[in-house]
C-alpha positions in Angstrom: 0.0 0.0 0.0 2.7 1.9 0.5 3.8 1.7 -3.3 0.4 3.0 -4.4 0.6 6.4 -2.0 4.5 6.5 -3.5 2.4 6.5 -7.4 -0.2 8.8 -6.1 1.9 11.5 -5.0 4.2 11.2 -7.9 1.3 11.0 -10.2 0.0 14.2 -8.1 3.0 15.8 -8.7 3.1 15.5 -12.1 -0.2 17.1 -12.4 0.5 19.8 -11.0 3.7 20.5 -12.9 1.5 19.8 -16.0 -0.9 22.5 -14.8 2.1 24.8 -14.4 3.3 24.3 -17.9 -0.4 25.0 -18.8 -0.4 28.5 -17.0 2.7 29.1 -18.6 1.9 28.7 -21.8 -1.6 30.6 -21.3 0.1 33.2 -20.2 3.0 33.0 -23.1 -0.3 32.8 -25.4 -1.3 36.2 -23.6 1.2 37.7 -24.2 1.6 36.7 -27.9 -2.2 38.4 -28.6 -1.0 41.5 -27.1 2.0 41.5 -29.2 -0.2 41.4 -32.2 -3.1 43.9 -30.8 0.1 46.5 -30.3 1.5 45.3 -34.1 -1.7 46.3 -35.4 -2.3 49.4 -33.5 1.4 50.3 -35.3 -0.1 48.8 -39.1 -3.3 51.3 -38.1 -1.0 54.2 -37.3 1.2 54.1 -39.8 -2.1 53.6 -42.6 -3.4 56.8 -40.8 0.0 58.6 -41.3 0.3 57.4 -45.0 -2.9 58.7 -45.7 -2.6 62.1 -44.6 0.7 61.7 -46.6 -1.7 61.3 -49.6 -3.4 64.3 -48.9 -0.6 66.4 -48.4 0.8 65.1 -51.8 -2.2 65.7 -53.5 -3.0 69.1 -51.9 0.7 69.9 -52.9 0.2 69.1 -56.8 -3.0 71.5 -56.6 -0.8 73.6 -55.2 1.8 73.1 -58.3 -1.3 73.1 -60.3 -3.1 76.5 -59.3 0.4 77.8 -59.3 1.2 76.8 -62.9 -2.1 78.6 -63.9 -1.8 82.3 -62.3 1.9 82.2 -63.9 0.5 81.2 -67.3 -2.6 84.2 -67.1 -0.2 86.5 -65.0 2.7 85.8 -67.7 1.8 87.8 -70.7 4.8 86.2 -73.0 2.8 82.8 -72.5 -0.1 84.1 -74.2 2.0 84.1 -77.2 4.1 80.9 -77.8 6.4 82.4 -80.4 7.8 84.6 -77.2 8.0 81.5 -74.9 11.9 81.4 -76.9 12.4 85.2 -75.3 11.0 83.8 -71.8 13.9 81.1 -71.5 16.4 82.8 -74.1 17.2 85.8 -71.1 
């Protein structure tokens, strides 16, 4: 009888070092999820910040654009492309 109390603790033992290496890896799995929640708070940021990139880009170009315009009405040897040579020739 002896034996068996010797196999019951043992086996009780091993249990319970089985349920440690259970809440270990729960808690290594834990982890993990909140490494990937923060990753893809990062992937979110960094979408946001490429978007207003986007719209800074484009507002830029209608920038370039409106720009491009004034200097063609405000440029009166545009109006006439046989002076555009003068324009660049100076």
């Amino acid at each position: 009888m002896d034996e068996s109390l010797i196999l019951a603790d043992e086996s009780l033992i091993l249990v319970d070092e089985s349920l440690i290496l259970v809440d270990e890896s729960l808690i290594l799995a834990d982890e993990s999820l909140i490494l990937v929640d923060e990753s893809l708070i990062l992937v979110n940021e960094s979408l946001i910040l490429a978007d207003e990139s986007l719209i800074l880009v484009n507002e830029s170009l209608i920038l370039v654009n409106e720009s491009l315009i004034l200097f063609y009405f405000f440029s009166p040897c545009l109006h006439d492309f046989s002076s555009l040579k003068n324009l660049f020739s100076n």
